[in-house]
C-alpha angles and dihedrals in degrees: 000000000000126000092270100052117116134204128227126292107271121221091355099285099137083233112130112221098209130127092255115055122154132216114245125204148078106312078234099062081044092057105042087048084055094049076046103055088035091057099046091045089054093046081061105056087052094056087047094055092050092070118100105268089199093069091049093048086053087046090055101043082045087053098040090052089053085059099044146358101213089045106147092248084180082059094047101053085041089065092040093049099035096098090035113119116235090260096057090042086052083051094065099033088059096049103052083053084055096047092056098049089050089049093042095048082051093053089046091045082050101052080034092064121053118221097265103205116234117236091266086062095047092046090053090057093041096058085045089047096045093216113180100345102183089190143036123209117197124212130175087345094309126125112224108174115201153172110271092201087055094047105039083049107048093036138057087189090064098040088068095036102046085043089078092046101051102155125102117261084019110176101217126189121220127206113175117185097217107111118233098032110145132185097259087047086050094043082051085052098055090040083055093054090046089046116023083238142093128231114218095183092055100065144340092290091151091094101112091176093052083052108049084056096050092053085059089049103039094024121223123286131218130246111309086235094050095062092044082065090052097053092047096046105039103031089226117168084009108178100171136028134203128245132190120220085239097055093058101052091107092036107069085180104055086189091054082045086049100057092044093054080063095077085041107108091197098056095031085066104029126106088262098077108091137146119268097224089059097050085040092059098047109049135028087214094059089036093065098032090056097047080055097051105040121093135179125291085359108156098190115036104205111206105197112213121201093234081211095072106031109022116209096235082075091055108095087047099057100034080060087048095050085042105035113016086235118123103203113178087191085078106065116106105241097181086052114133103216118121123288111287129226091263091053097051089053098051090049083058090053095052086238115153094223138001117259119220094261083063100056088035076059092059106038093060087061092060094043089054088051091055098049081242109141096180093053087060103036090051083052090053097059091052089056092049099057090039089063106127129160087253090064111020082101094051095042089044085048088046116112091222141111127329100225088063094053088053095046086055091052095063 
C-alpha cells in the first residue's frame, strides 16, 4: 500500500487511521487552536525559568559524577551557563564565594571550641580515677572503690546492700548468686551503673541468659540521666554541701558552721546541697578543692566558695549544668543576696537600669573558664549565640570571651 493509503475506521469512530490524516475545520478555529498551543507553551518556558538554576546545575553535576568519576564538571557548568546574562552569572559567582566563607568561618568556630566531654563521659573517667570513692566492695578477693550516692541511686541491689555498711570508707563484701559472673563482668556492671553503657570489650557480656539473670537479681535502673535529676532535686544520698564566703562572716570554723547547717531546714532543702563524686567528675577545680576538704568518717564535706567569685545567684545554674549539661539561665536568684556580681557592677558603669542575659551568660562563662568546666562555657556560648541582636552585637564582638562567640557574631 502507498504513503497515502488509510485503514478502516476503529471502534466506530468515522476517524480514518491512516498516515495522512488531515485536519478539518474553519482556517479561523486552526488558527486560533495554534495561538492557543503557542501561548500555553510559552507559559511554560517562563515557569520553567522561574526555578532556582542553582539547584539544576547541582542536579546535573550530581548526575554527571554518578556516570563518571573523570566527567568535565568546568564543561558542565560552561554549557549550562553559556545563555546565562551577566547578573545571573554574578549570582552564582557570589554565592559559591558565600558558600566558602561560611564553610571557612565553620572550620575556624570548630578548631576555636575544644570537645567538652558530657557527664557520661566524666563519669566514665571518674569510676576509672577513682576521685573521692567514699566506699570499697569487695568481690572474689578484688578491691573495687566507688561512689555510695551512685550506687544507692542507680541500684536497688546496693541500696539493700550498702544499708547494712553505713559507715564512710565501708568495705563492703558482694555475693551475687548469678553463676559466671567474673570480675571483669562485675567491673562492666558497675561502669554500667556509672554510664548507663556496657562495655563489650571489657568482658563476656554476650551472655544474654547470665544477664538476664543478672537484671532479676540487680533490677533494672533508669536513665542515667533520670536519676542525675533525682540527685539534684531531692538531695537524696547528699554527702557536701556548698557554702558561700558571705555566709560564714559570723562562723571562723566553717566545719563547726557545717554540722550545725544540718539541723537548718533552709539550707538541708535548699539547691546547695550536692554529692561530692559528681562535682568531683565534672571539674579539676572541685576535684582538688574536695580532696582538700574531706576527712575521715565526715558525714557532711563543706566546699567554701568565695561569693566573690562565684556568686550564689549563679548556683543553681551551674549545680544543673554539672548534673545535668544544661545551662538554664531561668534558673539564677535574682532576689540572692549575695554581693554584687561582676555583671552588675558593669551595668552600674554603664548607667543601665538591670543586667540582660547576655550579660549574666557573660559572666557565667567566666566562671565556667575558672572551674576547668567546658560545658559550663560553651553552654554559655550558645546562648550567646541566639541572643545576638543588633543592640548587643558590639558588646558581644568587644567582649574578651570566647572565640567561638566572636565567630558566631561574624556570620
Amino acid at each position: 500500500m502507498g504513503v497515502n493509503a488509510s485503514y478502516p475506521d476503529r471502534q466506530g469512530t468515522g476517524i480514518p487511521t491512516g498516515l495522512s490524516i488531515r485536519a478539518s475545520g474553519t482556517p479561523g478555529r486552526i488558527a486560533g487552536t495554534q495561538l492557543f498551543l503557542a501561548n500555553d507553551s510559552e507559559a511554560a518556558r517562563e515557569k520553567k525559568k522561574k526555578t532556582s538554576k542553582f539547584a539544576t546545575l547541582r542536579k546535573k553535576l550530581i548526575r554527571a559524577r554518578r556516570h563518571s568519576r573523570s566527567y568535565d564538571h568546568a564543561r558542565a557548568i560552561r554549557e549550562f551557563t553559556s545563555s546565562w546574562n551577566i547578573w545571573e552569572l554574578q549570582g552564582l559567582v557570589e554565592e559559591y564565594e558565600a558558600t566558602a566563607a561560611l564553610k571557612e568561618l565553620a572550620i575556624h568556630a570548630a578548631l576555636a571550641r575544644p570537645h567538652a566531654n558530657s557527664f557520661k563521659e566524666d563519669l566514665s573517667s571518674l569510676y576509672d580515677c577513682k576521685y573521692c570513692t567514699d566506699v570499697d566492695l569487695i568481690y572474689r578477693g578484688a578491691c573495687f572503690p566507688a561512689h555510695r550516692a551512685i550506687l544507692l541511686v542507680r541500684c536497688a541491689f546496693f541500696r539493700n546492700l550498702l544499708a547494712r555498711y553505713p559507715q564512710y570508707g565501708a568495705q563492703v563484701p558482694v555475693n551475687i548468686r548469678t553463676p559466671g559472673v567474673d570480675l571483669p563482668m562485675f567491673s562492666a556492671l558497675l561502669r554500667y551503673l556509672y554510664t548507663g553503657e556496657f562495655h563489650t570489650e571489657d568482658s563476656s557480656l554476650a551472655n544474654y541468659d547470665v544477664l538476664v539473670q543478672l537484671g532479676e537479681e540487680f533490677g533494672i535502673p533508669n536513665p542515667l540521666e533520670h536519676d542525675l535529676r533525682t540527685l539534684l532535686e531531692t538531695g537524696q544520698y547528699s554527702d557536701t554541701v556548698l557554702v558561700f564566703a558571705t555566709d560564714m562572716d559570723h562562723h571562723p570554723d566553717v566545719h563547726t558552721h557545717c554540722q550545725e547547717s544540718m539541723t537548718d531546714s533552709r539550707i538541708k532543702n535548699s539547691e546547695l546541697r550536692c554529692h561530692k563524686a559528681i562535682l568531683a567528675a565534672r571539674s579539676p577545680f572541685f576535684r582538688k578543692l574536695l580532696q582538700e576538704r574531706v576527712r575521715p568518717g565526715e558525714e557532711m564535706t563543706c566546699m567554701v566558695l568565695d561569693d566573690s567569685v562565684i556568686p550564689k545567684q549563679y548556683a543553681r545554674v551551674l549545680l544543673n549544668t554539672v548534673y545535668l549539661d544544661t545551662v538554664d539561665l531561668s534558673l539564677i536568684v535574682h532576689n540572692s543576696a549575695s554581693m554584687c556580681s561582676l555583671s552588675e557592677v558593669q551595668a552600674m558603669v554603664a548607667g543601665k537600669g538591670h543586667i540582660t542575659q547576655v550579660d549574666e551568660a557573660m559572666e557565667i562563662y567566666q566562671i565556667g573558664q575558672f572551674l576547668d568546666f567546658p560545658m559550663l562555657s560553651q553552654g554559655c556560648e550558645d546562648v550567646l549565640v541566639e541572643q545576638l541582636s543588633i543592640e548587643n552585637l558590639v558588646t558581644v564582638l568587644t567582649w574578651s570571651g570566647g572565640a567561638w562567640v566572636w565567630l558566631g557574631a561574624q556570620t
